[in-house]
C-alpha positions as CSV (number, residue, x, y, z in Angstrom):
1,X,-14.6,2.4,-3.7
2,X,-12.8,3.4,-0.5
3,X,-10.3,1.0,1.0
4,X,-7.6,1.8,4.1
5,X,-4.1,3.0,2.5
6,X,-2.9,-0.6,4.4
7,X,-4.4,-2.5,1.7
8,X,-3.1,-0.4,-1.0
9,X,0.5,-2.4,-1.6
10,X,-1.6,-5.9,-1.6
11,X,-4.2,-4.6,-3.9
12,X,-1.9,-3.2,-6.6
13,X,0.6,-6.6,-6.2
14,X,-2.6,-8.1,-7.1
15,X,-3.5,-6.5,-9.9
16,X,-0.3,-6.7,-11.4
17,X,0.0,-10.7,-10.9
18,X,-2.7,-10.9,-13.0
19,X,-0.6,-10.0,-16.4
20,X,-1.5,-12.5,-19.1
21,X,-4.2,-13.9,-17.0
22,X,-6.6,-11.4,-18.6
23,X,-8.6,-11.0,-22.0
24,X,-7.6,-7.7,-23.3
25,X,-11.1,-5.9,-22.4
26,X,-10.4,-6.7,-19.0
27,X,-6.5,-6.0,-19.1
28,X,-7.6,-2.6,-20.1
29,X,-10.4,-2.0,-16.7
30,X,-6.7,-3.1,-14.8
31,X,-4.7,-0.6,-15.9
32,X,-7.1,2.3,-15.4
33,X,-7.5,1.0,-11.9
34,X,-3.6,0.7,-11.7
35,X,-2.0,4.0,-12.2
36,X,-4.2,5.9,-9.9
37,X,-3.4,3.0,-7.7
38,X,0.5,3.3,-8.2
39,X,0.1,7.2,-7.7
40,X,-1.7,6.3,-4.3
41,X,0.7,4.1,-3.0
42,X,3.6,6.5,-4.0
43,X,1.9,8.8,-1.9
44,X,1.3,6.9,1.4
45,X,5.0,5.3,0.9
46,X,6.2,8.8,1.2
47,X,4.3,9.8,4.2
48,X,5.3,6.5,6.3
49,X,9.3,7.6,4.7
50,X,8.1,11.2,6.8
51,X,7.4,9.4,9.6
52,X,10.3,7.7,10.0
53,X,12.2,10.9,9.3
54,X,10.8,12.7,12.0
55,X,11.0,10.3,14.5
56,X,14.4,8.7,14.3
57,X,17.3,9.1,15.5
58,X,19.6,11.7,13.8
59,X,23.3,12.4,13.2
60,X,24.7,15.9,14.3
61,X,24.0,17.6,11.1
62,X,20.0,16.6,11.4
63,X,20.3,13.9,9.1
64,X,18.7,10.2,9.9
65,X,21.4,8.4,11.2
66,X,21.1,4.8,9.4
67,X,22.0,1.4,10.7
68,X,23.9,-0.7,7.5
69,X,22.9,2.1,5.1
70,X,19.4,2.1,5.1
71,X,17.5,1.5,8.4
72,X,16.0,3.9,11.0
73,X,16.9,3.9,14.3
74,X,14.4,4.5,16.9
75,X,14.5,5.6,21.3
76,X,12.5,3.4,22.5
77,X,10.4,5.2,24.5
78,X,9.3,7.3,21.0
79,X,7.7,3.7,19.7
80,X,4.4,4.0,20.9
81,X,4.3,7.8,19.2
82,X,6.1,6.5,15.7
83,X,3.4,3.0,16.0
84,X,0.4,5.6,16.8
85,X,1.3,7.9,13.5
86,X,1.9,5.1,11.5
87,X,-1.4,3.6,12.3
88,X,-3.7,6.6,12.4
89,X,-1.9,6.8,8.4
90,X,-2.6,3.5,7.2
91,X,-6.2,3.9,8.6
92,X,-6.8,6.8,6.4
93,X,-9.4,5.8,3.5
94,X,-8.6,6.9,-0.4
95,X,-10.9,6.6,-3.3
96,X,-10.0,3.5,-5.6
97,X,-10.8,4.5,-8.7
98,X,-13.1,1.2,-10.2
99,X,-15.5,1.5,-13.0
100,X,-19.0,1.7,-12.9
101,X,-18.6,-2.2,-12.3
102,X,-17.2,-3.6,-9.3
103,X,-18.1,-7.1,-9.8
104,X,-15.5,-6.8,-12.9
105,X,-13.0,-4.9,-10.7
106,X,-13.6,-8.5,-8.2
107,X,-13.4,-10.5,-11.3
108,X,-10.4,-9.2,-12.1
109,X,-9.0,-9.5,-8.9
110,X,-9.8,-13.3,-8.4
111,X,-7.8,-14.2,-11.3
112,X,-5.0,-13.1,-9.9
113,X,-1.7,-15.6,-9.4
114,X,-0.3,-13.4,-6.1
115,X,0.7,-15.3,-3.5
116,X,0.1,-12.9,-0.3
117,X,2.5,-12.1,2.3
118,X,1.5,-12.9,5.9
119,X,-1.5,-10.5,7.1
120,X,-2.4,-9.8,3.4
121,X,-4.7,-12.3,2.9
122,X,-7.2,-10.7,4.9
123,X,-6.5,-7.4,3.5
124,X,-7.6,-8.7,0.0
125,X,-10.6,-10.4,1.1
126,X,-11.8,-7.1,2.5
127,X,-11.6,-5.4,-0.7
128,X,-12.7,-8.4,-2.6
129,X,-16.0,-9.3,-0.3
């Protein structure tokens, strides 16, 4: 099953809501489906972190120059270029590993308790329909 690296934090907070919510045949179908997932999100996490690196502002030595600690700084007239790279990568398509049955890996999905953020709902019900 191929879904858009944007869905892949909804997806697995999904999964992972539904803890206790499954019978233990079921739990088991999760957790193959998870770590993959987990790997898979690690992954695109670390390319939007390159992203930011390249493109923000930087302190003499080269290194990102942080706002409170932890926040990029961006020029902005490189926004449009840091928006366009960060779009083009959460458009990318990865294989989601699911069993031969998808309507369980639905099943599954629909008995989960997450509440989704704003602009996740649709997200979900992408991967779900």
């Amino acid at each position: 099953m191929n879904i858009k690296k944007l869905q892949l934090e909804a997806i697995f907070n999904m999964l992972k809501s539904t803890d206790g919510a499954l019978s233990f045949k079921d739990a088991r179908v999760r957790d193959q489906i998870l770590k993959p997932l987990s790997e898979q999100l690690k992954t695109y996490f670390d390319d939007r972190e390159k992203i930011y690196k390249a493109f923000c502002i930087k302190k003499e030595d080269g290194t990102p120059d942080l706002k409170n600690g932890n926040q990029y700084q961006f020029e902005t007239k490189k926004l449009d270029e840091i928006n366009k790279e960060l779009l083009t990568l959460s458009e990318e398509e990865v294989d989601l590993y699911v069993t031969d049955d998808v309507a369980k890996f639905r099943e599954i999905m629909l008995k989960s308790e997450y509440k989704p953020k704003v602009g996740e709902s649709e997200l979900i019900e992408s991967v779900i329909e």
